[in-house]
C-alpha positions in Angstrom: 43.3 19.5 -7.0 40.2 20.4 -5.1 38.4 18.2 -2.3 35.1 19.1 -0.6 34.7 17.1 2.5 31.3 16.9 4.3 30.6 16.0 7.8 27.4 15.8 9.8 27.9 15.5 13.6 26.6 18.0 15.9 29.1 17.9 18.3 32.1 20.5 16.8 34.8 18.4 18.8 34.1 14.9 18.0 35.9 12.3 16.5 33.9 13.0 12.8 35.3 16.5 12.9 38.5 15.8 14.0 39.5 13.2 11.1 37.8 15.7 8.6 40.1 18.4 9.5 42.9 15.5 9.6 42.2 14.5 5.8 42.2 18.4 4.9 45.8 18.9 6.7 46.9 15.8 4.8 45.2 17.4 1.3 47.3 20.8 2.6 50.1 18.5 2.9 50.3 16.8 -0.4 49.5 20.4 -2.2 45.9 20.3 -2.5 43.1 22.7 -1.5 40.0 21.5 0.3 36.5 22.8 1.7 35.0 21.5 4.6 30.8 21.3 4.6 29.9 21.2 8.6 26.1 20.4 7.7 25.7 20.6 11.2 26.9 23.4 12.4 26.0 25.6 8.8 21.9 24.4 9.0 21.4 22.5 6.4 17.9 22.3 6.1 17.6 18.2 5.2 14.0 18.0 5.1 12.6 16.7 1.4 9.7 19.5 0.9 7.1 19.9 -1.5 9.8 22.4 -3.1 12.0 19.5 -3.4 9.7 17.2 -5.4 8.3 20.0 -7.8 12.4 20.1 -8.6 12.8 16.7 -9.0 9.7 16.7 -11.0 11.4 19.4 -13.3 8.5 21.8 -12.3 10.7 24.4 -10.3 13.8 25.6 -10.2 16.3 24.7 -7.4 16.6 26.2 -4.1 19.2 28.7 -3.2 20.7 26.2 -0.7 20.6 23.0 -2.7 22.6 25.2 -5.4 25.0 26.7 -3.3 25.9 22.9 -2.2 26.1 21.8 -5.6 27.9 24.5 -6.7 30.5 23.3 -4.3 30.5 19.4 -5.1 30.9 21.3 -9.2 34.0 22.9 -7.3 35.8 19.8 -6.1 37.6 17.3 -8.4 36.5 14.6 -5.5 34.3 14.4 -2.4 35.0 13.0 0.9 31.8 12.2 3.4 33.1 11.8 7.0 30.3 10.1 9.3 29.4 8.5 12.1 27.2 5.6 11.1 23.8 5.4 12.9 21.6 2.6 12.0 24.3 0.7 9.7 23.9 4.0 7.1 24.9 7.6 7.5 23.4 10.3 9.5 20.1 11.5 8.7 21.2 14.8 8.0 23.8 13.7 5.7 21.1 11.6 3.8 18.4 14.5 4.3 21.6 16.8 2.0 21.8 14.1 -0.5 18.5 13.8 -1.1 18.4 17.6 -1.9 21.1 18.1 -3.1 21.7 14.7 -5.5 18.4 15.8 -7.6 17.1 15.2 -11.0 18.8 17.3 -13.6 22.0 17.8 -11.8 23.0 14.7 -10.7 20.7 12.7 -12.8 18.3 13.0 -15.2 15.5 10.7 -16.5 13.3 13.3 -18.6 14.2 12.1 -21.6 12.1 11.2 -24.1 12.4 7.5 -24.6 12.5 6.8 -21.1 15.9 6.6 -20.7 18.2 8.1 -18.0 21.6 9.6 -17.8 24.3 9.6 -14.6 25.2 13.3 -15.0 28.0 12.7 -12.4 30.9 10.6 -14.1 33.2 13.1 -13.3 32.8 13.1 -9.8 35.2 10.5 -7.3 34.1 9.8 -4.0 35.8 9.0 -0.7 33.8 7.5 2.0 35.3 7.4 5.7 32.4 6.4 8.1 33.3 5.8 11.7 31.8 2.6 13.2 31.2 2.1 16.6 31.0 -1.7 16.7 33.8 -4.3 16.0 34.7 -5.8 12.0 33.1 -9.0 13.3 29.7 -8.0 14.2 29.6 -6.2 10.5 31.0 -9.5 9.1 28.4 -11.8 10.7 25.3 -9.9 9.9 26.6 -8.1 6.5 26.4 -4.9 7.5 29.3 -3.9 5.6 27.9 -4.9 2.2 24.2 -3.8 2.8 25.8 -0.2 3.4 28.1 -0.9 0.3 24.8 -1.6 -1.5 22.9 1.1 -0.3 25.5 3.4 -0.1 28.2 2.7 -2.8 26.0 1.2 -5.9 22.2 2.9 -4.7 23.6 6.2 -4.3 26.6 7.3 -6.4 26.7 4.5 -9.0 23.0 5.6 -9.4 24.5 9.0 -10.5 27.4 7.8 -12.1 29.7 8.7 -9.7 32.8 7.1 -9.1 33.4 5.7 -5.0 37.5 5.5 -5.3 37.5 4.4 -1.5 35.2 3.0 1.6 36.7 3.3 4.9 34.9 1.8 7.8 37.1 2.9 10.7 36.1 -0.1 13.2 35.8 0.3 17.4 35.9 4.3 16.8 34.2 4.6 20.2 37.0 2.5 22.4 39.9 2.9 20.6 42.3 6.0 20.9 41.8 8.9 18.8 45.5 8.6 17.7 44.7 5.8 15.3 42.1 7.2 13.1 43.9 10.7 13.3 46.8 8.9 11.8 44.8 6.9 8.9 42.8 10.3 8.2 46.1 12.0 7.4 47.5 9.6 5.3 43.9 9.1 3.2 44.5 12.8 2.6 47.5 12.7 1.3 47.0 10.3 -0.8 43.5 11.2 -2.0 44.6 12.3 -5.4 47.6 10.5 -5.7 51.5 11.7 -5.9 52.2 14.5 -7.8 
């Protein structure tokens, strides 16, 4: 099996990275192939132009770099997003690629004649593993952790028809050791797809 796994942190040694790479040793691990997508440190352009809306208004074809990125979620048998999360979402870079890249007539399409619409991603599962900075309480108390699940799980993939097999909101990522997360990465890896 194949995993892409997508980050989007500027800094190359930072926690984000280091737990991507961790899930990809534990995909090595377990037999499995992986990618990683450093939107960062590749350019990703995430800026929704005028090109971007003639595509989503199935006026124009789609740009060379929003097919080359879905050519490598069409790659994967499941896709892991590895974030730090700003503002109670993901990084605006991350959200700037799924905007591009999550358009109308790959991921969905609602062209149809009767007015209908149809999830073009069924096939695709989804891993989220979103490093949080505050403590499980404070998301408790003010439901962060469901607004994100709402916007996140249901508004994004579900939209699409994609499949989110796991949400992982790795709590205290700032003041706890490294060593903890590292550890949990691995094991999500290796069991991402399952045992053999």
């Amino acid at each position: 099996m194949h995993a892409l796994i997508v980050t989007a942190h500027p800094e190359p040694q930072s926690l984000t990275h280091s737990i991507a790479a961790q899930i990809g040793e534990g995909l090595a691990g377990a037999g499995h192939t992986f990618e990683i997508a450093d939107l960062a440190t590749e350019g990703f352009d995430p800026r929704f132009t005028p090109g971007d809306l003639a595509v989503h208004r199935d006026k124009a074809a789609r740009p060379a770099d929003v097919a080359a990125e879905q050519a490598r979620i069409d790659r994967a048998d499941a896709l892991v997003l590895v974030y730090p999360v700003y503002w109670w979402s993901m990084p605006g870079l991350m959200k700037g690629w799924i905007d591009r890249v999550f358009s109308n007539q790959w991921a969905f399409d609602f062209t149809l004649q009767d007015g209908g619409m149809v999830k073009k991603l069924q096939h695709l599962k989804v891993h989220l593993v979103q490093l949080a900075g505050a403590d499980a309480g404070l998301y408790e108390r003010h439901g962060y952790a469901n607004a994100m699940k709402v916007q996140i799980d249901h508004g994004i993939f579900d939209f699409c028809g994609a499949t989110v097999v796991s949400s992982e909101l790795l709590f205290e990522s700032e003041g706890q050791a490294p060593a903890v997360f590292l550890e949990r990465a691995g094991k999500l890896g290796m069991a991402l797809f399952g045992t053999k």
